[in-house]
N, C-alpha and C positions, 0 to 999 in steps of 0.2 A: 445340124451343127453350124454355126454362124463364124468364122472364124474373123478377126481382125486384122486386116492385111493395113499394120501401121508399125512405126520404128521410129521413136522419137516425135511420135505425132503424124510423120510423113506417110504420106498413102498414093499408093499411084496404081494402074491397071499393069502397069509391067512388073511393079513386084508381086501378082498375084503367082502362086505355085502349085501348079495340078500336082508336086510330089507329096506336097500335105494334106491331098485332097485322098490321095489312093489307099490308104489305110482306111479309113472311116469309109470309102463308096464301097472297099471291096468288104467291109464287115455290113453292108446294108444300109448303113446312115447317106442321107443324103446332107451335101458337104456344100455351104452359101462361104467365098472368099467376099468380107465386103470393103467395099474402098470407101474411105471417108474423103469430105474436104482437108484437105493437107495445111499443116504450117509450113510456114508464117502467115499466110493469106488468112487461116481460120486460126481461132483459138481453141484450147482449152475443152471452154464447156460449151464454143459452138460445135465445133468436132463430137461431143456427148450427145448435142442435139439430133444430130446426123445419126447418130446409134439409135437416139429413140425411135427414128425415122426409117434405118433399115429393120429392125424386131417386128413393127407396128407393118410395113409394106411385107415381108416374106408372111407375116399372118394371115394378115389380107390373101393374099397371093396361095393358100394353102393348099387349095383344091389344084391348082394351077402346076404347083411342085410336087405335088401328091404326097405331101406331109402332113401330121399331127399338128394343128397350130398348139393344143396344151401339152407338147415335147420338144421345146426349142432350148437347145442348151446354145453356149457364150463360149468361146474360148479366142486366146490370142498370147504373145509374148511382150515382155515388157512394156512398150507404152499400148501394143494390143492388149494387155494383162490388166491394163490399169481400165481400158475402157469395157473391159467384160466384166471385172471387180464392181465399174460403177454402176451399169445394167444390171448388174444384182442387186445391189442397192438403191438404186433409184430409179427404177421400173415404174411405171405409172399405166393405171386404166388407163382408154382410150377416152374421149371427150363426145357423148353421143350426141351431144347437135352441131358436130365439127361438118361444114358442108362437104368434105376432101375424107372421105368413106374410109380413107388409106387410114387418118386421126384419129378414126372411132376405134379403134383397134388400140389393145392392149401393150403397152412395150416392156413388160414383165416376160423374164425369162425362167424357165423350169431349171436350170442348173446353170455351173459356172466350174471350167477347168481351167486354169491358165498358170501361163508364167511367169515367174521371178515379177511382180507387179510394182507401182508404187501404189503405196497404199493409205497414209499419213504423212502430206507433204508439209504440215506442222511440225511433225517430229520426226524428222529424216533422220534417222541413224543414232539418233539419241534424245531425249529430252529436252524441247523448246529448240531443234532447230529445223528452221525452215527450211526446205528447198530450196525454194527461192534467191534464199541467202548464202547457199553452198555456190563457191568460186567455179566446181568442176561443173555445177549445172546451167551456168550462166548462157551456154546456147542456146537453152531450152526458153530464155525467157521470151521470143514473138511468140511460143506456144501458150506461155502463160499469161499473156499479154502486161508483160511487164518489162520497164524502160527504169532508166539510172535517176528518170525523177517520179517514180512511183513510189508515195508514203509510205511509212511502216502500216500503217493500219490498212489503206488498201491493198500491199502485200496480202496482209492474214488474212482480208475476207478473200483474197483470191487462194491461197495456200487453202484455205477451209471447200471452197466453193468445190474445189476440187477433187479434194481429198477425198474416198470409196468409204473411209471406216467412219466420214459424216452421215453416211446415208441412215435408210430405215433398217438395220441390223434385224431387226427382231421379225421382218420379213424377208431375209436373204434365201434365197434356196440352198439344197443341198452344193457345198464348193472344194473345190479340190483344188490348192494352189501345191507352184512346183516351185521348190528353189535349194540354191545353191548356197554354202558359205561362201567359196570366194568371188562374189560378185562382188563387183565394189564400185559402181555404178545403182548398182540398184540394192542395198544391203539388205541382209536375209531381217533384219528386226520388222523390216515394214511386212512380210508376210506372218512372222508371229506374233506383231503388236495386231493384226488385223487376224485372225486365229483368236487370238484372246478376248479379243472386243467381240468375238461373234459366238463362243462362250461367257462371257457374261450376258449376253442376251436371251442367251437358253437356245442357240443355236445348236 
């Protein structure tokens, strides 16, 4: 299990938590916390890149951890929720004349558990609204890589770029999202509007 040691995009080695680890080692799973590059330094979908980079190296590495490389599940809470959402979705073979052995390896995951996610940062909480453009999420914009003179239009391709429920749907593995009505930071529509899009796909 790969869990996402992120909050808001932010990742460090000190928020990693051996108490999230001791359910899963004591039922047998062996339990990867991964740290990404952090915002504001990174963005968005460089922080995504870094996902494909840890799935693709613990693969690699399988003999080494003495795990199943084809039983890699994803899990994480909210901005971790959103980057295990997007490893479900946008999981990719690895590149075999990549000369870094780590590239040739697949960053396709076998499942996805997680929580309370963003899922449709197009339609955040209701129809046609952006993330982006919600007041309460304006901290988030070094994540997004977005400033007070970024276009409408490069908003959406980044609101899109982002967004889990753009991915390949109709390849998502088997997923188990968690959430809550009263969130109100992350509203429960974006785990049933991504639910719904993964049933129209014949998920």
């Amino acid at each position: 299990v790969l869990w996402m040691v992120s909050g808001g995009w932010v990742s460090s080695h000190e928020a990693i938590n051996p108490g999230y680890a001791k359910p899963f080692t004591d039922a047998g799973y062996t339990f990867i916390q991964v740290v990404h590059g952090a915002a504001p330094r990174y963005k968005v979908d460089e922080i995504v890149e870094d996902m494909h980079r840890a799935v693709r190296f613990v693969r690699f590495n399988a003999k080494r951890f003495s795990i199943d490389p084809s039983r890699i599940g994803i899990s994480g809470g909210s901005a971790g929720g959103h980057l295990s959402i997007m490893m479900g979705g946008f999981g990719t073979q690895g590149d075999p004349k990549a000369s870094d052995p780590v590239d040739r390896e697949s960053s396709k995951v076998q499942a996805v558990a997680c929580f309370y996610p963003p899922t449709d940062l197009m339609n955040y909480g209701k129809e046609g609204a952006k993330a982006i453009d919600i007041p309460m999420l304006k901290s988030y914009w070094p994540a997004f890589g977005v400033t007070d003179t970024t276009p409408a239009a490069d908003r959406e391709k980044i609101a899109a770029k982002i967004s889990p429920i753009m991915g390949n749907l109709k390849d998502v593995p088997p997923t188990l999202i968690v959430h809550g009505t009263a969130d109100i930071l992350v509203p429960i529509q974006q785990s049933e509007r991504y639910v719904s899009a993964l049933k129209v796909a014949g998920r």
